[in-house]
C-alpha positions in Angstrom: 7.7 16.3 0.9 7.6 13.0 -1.1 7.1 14.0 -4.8 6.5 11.8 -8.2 9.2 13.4 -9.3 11.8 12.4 -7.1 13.9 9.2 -7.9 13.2 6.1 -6.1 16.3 6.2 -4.2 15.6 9.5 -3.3 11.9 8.8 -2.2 13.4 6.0 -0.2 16.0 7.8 1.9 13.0 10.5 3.1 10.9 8.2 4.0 13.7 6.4 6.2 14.3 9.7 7.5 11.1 10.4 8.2 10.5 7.2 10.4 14.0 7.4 12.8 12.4 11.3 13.4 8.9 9.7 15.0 10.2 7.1 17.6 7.6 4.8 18.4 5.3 4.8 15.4 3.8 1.9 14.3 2.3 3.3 11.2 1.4 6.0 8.7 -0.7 7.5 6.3 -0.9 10.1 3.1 -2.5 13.7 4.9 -2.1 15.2 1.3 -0.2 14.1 -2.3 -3.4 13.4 -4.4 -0.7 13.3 -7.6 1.0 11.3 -5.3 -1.4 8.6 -4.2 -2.2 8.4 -7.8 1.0 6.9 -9.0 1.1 3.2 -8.4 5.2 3.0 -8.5 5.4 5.9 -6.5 3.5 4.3 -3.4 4.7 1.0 -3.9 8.3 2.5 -3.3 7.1 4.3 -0.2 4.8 1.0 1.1 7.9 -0.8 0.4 10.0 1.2 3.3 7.1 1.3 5.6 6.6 -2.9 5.0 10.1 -3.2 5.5 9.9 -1.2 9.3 6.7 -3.1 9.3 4.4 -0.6 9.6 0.5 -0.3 8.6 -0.7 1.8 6.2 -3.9 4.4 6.1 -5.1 5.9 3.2 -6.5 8.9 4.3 -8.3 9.5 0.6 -7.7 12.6 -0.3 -8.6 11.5 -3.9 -11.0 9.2 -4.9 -8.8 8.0 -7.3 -5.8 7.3 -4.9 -4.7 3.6 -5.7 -2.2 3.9 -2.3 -5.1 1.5 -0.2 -5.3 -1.6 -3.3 -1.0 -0.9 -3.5 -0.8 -1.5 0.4 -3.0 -4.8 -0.1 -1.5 -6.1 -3.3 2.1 -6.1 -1.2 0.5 -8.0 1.5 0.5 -5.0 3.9 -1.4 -4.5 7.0 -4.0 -1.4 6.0 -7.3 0.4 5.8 -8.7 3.1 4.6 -10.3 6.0 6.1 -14.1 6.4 5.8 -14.6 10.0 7.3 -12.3 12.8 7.3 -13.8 14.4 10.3 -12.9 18.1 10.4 -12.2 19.3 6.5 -14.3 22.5 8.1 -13.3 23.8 11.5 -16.1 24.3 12.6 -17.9 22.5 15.8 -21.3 21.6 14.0 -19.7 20.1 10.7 -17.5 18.1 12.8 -20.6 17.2 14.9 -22.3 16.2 11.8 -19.4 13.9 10.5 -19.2 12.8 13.6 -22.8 11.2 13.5 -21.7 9.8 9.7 -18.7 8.0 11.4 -21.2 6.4 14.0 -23.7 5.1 11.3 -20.7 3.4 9.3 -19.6 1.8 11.9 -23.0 0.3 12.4 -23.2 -0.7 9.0 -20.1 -2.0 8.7 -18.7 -3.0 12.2 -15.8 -0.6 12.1 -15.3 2.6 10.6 -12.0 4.8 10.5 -11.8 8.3 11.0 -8.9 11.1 10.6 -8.8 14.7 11.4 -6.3 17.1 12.9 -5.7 18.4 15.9 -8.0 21.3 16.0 -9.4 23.3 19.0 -12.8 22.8 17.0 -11.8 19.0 17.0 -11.7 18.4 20.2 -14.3 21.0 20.9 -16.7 19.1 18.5 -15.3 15.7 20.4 -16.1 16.7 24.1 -19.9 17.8 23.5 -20.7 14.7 21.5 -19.0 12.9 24.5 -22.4 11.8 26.1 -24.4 11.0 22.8 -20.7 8.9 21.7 -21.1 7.2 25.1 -24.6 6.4 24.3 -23.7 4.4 21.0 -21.6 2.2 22.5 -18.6 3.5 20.6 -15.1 2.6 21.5 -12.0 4.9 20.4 -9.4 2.7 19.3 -5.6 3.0 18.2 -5.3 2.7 14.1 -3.3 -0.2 14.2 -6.8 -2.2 16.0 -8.7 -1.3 12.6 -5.6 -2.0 9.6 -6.4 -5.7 8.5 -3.9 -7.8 6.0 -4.9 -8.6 3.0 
């Protein structure tokens, strides 16, 4: 885990770690560390491995106070933020419902980012919405379409 406590040298060798054990990643995001994503010199020093591999950034929001998304674009990063957290309840209706949230977003706004896990219920939720998805014209697309530079 990355932790506010650890030293920056510290926070810096994990997170190298981290990326030479996912081959092939492009970018990455915060799933929890709501302390964390709080602490402006703590994300910059993690932003600052991923720029350097350059890698986008999500912020997946777990608080509402996270300053990790305004870090990432204040360094120049490529990143976004997520707008629906699809699956905080596994459970095939709720995920329905956020589901229909994520479509209306991205109708307001053009685009719209969502992250969950990999849930039977997710994927449940995904494949009887499949038609209706179909029907709004929406297109699944890899993260890395949707991260923007500031």
């Amino acid at each position: 885990a990355l932790l506010v406590s650890l030293e920056k040298e510290e926070l810096k060798r994990r997170v190298q770690s981290y990326l030479k054990q996912v081959p092939g990643a492009s970018g990455g995001n915060n799933h929890m560390g709501s302390s964390f994503t709080q602490d402006r010199s703590a994300m910059h020093a993690v932003l600052k491995e991923l720029q350097d591999s350059d890698f986008f950034f999500i912020d997946s929001r777990t608080i509402g106070s996270s300053v990790a998304f305004d870090e990432a674009r204040r360094m120049g990063m490529r990143t976004a933020q997520r707008n629906v957290f699809l699956d905080n309840e596994k459970n095939v209706q709720y995920i329905s419902n956020q589901l229909k949230k994520l479509i209306k977003i991205a109708e307001d706004k053009g685009t719209a980012v969502a992250i969950c896990h990999p849930y039977s219920q997710t994927f449940d939720a995904l494949r009887q919405n499949e038609s209706w998805l179909k029907e709004q014209g929406v297109d699944f697309v890899l993260a890395s379409r949707l991260v923007k530079r500031y």
